[in-house]
C-alpha positions as CSV (number, residue, x, y, z in Angstrom):
1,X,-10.6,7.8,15.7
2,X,-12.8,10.0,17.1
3,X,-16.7,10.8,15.7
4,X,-17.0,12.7,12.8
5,X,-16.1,16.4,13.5
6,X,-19.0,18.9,13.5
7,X,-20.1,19.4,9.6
8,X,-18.7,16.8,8.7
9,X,-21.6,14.0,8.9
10,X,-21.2,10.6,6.8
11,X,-21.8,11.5,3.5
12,X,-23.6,8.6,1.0
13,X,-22.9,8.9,-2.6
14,X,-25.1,8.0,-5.3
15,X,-26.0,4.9,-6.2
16,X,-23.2,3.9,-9.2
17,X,-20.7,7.6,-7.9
18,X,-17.9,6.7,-6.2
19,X,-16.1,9.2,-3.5
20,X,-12.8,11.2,-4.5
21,X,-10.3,9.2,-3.8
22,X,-7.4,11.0,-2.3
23,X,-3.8,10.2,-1.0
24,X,-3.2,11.6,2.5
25,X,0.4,13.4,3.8
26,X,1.7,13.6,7.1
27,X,-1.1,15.3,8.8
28,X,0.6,17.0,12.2
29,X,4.0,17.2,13.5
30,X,5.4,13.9,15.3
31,X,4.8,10.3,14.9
32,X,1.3,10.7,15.1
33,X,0.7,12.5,12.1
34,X,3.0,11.1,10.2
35,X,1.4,7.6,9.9
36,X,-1.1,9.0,8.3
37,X,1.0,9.5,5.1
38,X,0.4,7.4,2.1
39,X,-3.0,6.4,3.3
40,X,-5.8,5.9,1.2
41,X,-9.0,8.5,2.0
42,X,-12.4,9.2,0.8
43,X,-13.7,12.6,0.8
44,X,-17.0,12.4,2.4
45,X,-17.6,16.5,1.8
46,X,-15.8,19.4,0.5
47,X,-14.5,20.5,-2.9
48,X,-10.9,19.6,-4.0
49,X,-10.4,22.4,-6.2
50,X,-7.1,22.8,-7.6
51,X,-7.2,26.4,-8.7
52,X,-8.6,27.8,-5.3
53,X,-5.8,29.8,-3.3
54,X,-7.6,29.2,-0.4
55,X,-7.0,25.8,2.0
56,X,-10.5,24.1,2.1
57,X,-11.1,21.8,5.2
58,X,-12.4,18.3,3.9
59,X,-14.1,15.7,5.7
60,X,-12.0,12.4,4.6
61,X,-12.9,8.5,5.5
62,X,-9.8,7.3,6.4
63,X,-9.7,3.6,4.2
64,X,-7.3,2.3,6.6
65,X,-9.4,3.1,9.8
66,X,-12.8,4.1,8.8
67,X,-12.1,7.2,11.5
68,X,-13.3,10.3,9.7
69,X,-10.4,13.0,9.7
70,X,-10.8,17.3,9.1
71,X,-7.9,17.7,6.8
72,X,-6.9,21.3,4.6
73,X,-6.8,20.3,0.9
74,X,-2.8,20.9,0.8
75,X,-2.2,17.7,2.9
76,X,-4.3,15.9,-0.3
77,X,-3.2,14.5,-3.2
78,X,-6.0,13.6,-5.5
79,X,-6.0,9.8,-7.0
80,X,-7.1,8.4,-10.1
81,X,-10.0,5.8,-9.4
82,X,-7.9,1.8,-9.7
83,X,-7.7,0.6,-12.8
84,X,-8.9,-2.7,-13.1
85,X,-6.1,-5.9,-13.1
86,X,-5.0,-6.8,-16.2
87,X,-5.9,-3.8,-17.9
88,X,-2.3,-1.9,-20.3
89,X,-1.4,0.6,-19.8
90,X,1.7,2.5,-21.1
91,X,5.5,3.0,-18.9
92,X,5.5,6.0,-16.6
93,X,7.9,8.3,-18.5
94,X,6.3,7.7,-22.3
95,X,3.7,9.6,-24.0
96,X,0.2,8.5,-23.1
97,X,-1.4,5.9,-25.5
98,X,-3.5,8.2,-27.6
99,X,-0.5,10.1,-28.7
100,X,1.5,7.5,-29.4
101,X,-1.3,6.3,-31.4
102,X,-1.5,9.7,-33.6
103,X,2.1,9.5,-34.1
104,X,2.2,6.0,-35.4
105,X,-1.1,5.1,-37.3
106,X,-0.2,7.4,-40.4
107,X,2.9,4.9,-40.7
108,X,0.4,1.7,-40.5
109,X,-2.9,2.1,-42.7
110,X,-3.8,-1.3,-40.5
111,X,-5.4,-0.5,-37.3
112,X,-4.5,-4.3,-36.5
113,X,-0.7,-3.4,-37.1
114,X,-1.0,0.0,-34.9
115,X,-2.6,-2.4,-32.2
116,X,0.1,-5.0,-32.0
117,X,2.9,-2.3,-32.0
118,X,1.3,-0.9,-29.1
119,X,1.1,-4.5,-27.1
120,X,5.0,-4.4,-27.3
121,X,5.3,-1.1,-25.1
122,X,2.3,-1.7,-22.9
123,X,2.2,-3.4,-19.6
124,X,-0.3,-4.2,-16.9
125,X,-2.1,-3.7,-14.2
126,X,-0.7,-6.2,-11.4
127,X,-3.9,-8.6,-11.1
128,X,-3.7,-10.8,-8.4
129,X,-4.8,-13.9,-10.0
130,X,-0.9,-14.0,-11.4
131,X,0.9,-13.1,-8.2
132,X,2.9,-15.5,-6.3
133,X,5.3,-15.3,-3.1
134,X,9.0,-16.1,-4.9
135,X,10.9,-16.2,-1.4
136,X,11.3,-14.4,2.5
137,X,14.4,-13.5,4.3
138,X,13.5,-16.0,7.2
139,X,10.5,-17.9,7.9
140,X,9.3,-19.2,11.3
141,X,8.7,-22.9,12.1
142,X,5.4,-23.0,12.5
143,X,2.7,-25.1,9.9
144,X,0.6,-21.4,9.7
145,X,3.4,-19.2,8.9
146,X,4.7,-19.4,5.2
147,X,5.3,-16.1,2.7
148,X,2.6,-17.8,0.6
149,X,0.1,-17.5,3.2
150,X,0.3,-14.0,2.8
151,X,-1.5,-14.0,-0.3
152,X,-5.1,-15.8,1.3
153,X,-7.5,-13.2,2.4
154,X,-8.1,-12.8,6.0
155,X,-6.1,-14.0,9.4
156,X,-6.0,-17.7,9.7
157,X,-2.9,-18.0,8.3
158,X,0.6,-15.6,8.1
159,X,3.9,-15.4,7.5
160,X,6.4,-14.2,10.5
161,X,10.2,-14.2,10.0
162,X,12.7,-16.4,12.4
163,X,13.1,-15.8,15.9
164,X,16.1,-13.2,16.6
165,X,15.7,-11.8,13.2
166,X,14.4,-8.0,14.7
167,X,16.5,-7.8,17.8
168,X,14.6,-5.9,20.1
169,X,12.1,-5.2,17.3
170,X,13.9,-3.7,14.6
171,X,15.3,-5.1,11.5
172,X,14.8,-5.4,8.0
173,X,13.1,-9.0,6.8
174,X,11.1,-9.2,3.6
175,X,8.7,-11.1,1.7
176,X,9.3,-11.2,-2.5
177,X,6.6,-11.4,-4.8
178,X,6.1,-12.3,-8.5
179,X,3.7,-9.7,-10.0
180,X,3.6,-12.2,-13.4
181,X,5.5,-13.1,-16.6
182,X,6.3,-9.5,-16.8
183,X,6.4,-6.2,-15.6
184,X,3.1,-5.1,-13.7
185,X,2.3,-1.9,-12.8
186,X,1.1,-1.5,-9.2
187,X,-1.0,1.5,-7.8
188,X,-2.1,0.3,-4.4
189,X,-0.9,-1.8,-1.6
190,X,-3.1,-3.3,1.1
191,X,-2.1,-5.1,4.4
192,X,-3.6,-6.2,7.6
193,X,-1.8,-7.4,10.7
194,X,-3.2,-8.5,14.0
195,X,-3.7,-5.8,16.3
196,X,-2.3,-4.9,20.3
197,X,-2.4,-6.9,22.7
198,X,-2.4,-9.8,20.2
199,X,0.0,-8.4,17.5
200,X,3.0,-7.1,19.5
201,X,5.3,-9.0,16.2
202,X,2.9,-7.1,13.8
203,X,5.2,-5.0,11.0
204,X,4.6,-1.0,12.5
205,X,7.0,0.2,9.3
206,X,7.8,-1.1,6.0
207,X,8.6,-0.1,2.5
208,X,8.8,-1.5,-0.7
209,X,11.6,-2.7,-3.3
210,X,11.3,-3.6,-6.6
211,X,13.6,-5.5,-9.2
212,X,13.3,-6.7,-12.8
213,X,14.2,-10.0,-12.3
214,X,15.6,-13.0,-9.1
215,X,17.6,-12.2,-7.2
216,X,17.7,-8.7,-7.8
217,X,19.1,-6.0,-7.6
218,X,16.6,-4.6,-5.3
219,X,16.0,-0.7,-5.5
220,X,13.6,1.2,-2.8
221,X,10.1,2.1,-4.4
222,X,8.4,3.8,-1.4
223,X,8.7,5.8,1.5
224,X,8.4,4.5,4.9
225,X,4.9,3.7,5.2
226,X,3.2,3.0,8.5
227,X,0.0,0.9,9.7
228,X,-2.1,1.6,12.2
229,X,-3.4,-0.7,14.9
230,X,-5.9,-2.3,13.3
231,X,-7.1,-5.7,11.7
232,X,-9.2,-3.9,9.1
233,X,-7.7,-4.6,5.8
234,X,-5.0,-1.0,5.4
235,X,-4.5,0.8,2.2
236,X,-1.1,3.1,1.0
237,X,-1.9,5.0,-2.6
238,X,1.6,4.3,-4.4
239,X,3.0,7.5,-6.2
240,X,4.3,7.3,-8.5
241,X,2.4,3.7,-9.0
242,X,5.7,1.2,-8.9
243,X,6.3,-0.7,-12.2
244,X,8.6,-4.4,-11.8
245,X,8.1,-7.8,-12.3
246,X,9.3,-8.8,-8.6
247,X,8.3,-6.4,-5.3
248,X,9.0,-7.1,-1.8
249,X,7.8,-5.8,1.0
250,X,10.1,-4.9,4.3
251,X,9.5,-4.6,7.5
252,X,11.8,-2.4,9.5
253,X,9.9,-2.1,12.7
254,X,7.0,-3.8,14.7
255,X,4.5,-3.2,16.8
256,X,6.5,-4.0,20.2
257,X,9.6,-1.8,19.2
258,X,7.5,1.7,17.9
259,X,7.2,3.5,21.0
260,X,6.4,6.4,19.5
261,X,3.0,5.3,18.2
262,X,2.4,2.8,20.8
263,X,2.0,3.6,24.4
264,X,2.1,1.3,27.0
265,X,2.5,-1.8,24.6
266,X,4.3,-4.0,27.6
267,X,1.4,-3.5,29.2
268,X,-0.9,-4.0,26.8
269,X,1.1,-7.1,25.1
270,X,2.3,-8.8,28.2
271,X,6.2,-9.7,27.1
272,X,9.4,-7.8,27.1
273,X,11.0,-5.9,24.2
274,X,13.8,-8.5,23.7
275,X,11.1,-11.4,23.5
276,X,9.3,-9.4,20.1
277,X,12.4,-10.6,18.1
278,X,10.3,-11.5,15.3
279,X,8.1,-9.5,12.7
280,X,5.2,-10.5,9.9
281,X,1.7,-9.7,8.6
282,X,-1.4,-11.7,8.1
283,X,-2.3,-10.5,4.1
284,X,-1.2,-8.4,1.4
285,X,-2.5,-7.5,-1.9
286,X,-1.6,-5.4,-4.4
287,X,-3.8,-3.0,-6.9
């Protein structure tokens, strides 16, 4: 990333205020731009008014970078702060608790009764005390690599699937995960990878899948979404937020195989494109 553009200085917020989140788009035409969408940002200065007619340029952190980017406001989508894990929440698709409240509570004099009615159709926030790894396509033979490894913070351990698996980089190998005893609702996906010339086998593009219960049936849940070369922890606002008791993430394409985001990577990794036959991540985490 480049310095912050002129006017648009680091902004501090208030002790206690948090930055507007927002959701970034594809920025620009070609593969450059288009990483960018799904990325978490903070807006650092501007106004995200939705009844201007008018494109405001904001200044916006980039989560997944810390680069500072000038973006217009119609390549934002603004986010609802996270909601802390564990917290219920009601199914995407039903009215919101309060009304559901109004339209029950004159049938139940009990508040007690009205509450318990509710715990039946609410679910919750994925907390990551309750999430497990429940399986991976392929696993390499190595005493660091292991789907559950994925689920430590930081990079001393990782999972990476079987040699052969992405034949000259591409493929599709996955790591499932257990939200909980239920259905979990999750808003936010984070991932870090080991960056060039270290992380040639580092996933470049995944998406999600999500299924009710083992072994599935699988349905997408996302986009392609795309990291950036980085070890800094990456962040991908979900919407809508994905709601399912198992989600797996796969990885399509690594770091060797994207030439259209890397340039120079042989170079830069020191091994041939039929040699990166593999793919992983070091950590994942879900909000």
């Amino acid at each position: 990333e480049l310095p912050p553009p002129l006017g648009c200085g680091r902004a501090m917020s208030p002790p206690g205020v948090s930055l507007p989140l927002v959701r970034l788009r594809a920025l620009e035409d070609g593969a450059a731009g288009a990483r960018y969408a799904g990325h978490v940002g903070e807006v650092i200065s501007g106004s995200l008014d939705s009844r201007s007619q008018h494109r405001d340029v904001l200044c916006v952190r980039v989560l997944s970078t810390d680069g500072i980017k000038s973006v217009e406001s119609g390549m934002l989508d603004l986010l609802e702060p996270p909601t802390s894990a564990g917290a219920r929440c009601v199914p995407q698709g039903t009215l919101g608790r309060r009304w559901i409240h109004r339209l029950i509570a004159p049938l139940m004099p009990d508040p007690a009764l009205v509450e318990l009615v509710l715990s039946f159709i609410e679910i919750e926030q994925v907390n990551m005390a309750e999430v497990s790894a429940a399986g991976a396509s392929s696993v390499a033979p190595y005493e660091a690599c292991d789907a559950k490894h994925t689920l430590l913070p930081g990079s001393d351990s990782w999972w990476i699937s079987a040699a052969g698996t992405t034949p000259n980089g591409a493929g599709s190998e996955w790591v499932t995960y257990e939200l909980g005893s239920s259905v979990r609702r999750v808003s936010f996906v984070r991932l870090r990878i080991p960056c060039l010339p270290y992380g040639p086998l580092s996933v470049r593009v995944f998406h999600l899948e999500r299924a009710d219960r083992l072994p599935g049936p699988y349905e997408r849940a996302s986009p392609n979404l795309v990291t950036f070369d980085t070890e800094r922890l990456q962040e991908w606002a979900l919407v809508p937020p994905i709601e399912a008791q198992y989600l797996r993430i796969v990885c399509t394409v690594n770091a060797a195989a994207a030439a259209e985001y890397e340039d120079k990577w042989q170079r830069l990794a020191g091994m041939r494109l039929a040699d990166a036959n593999c793919i992983g991540f070091f950590e994942i985490a879900f909000v």
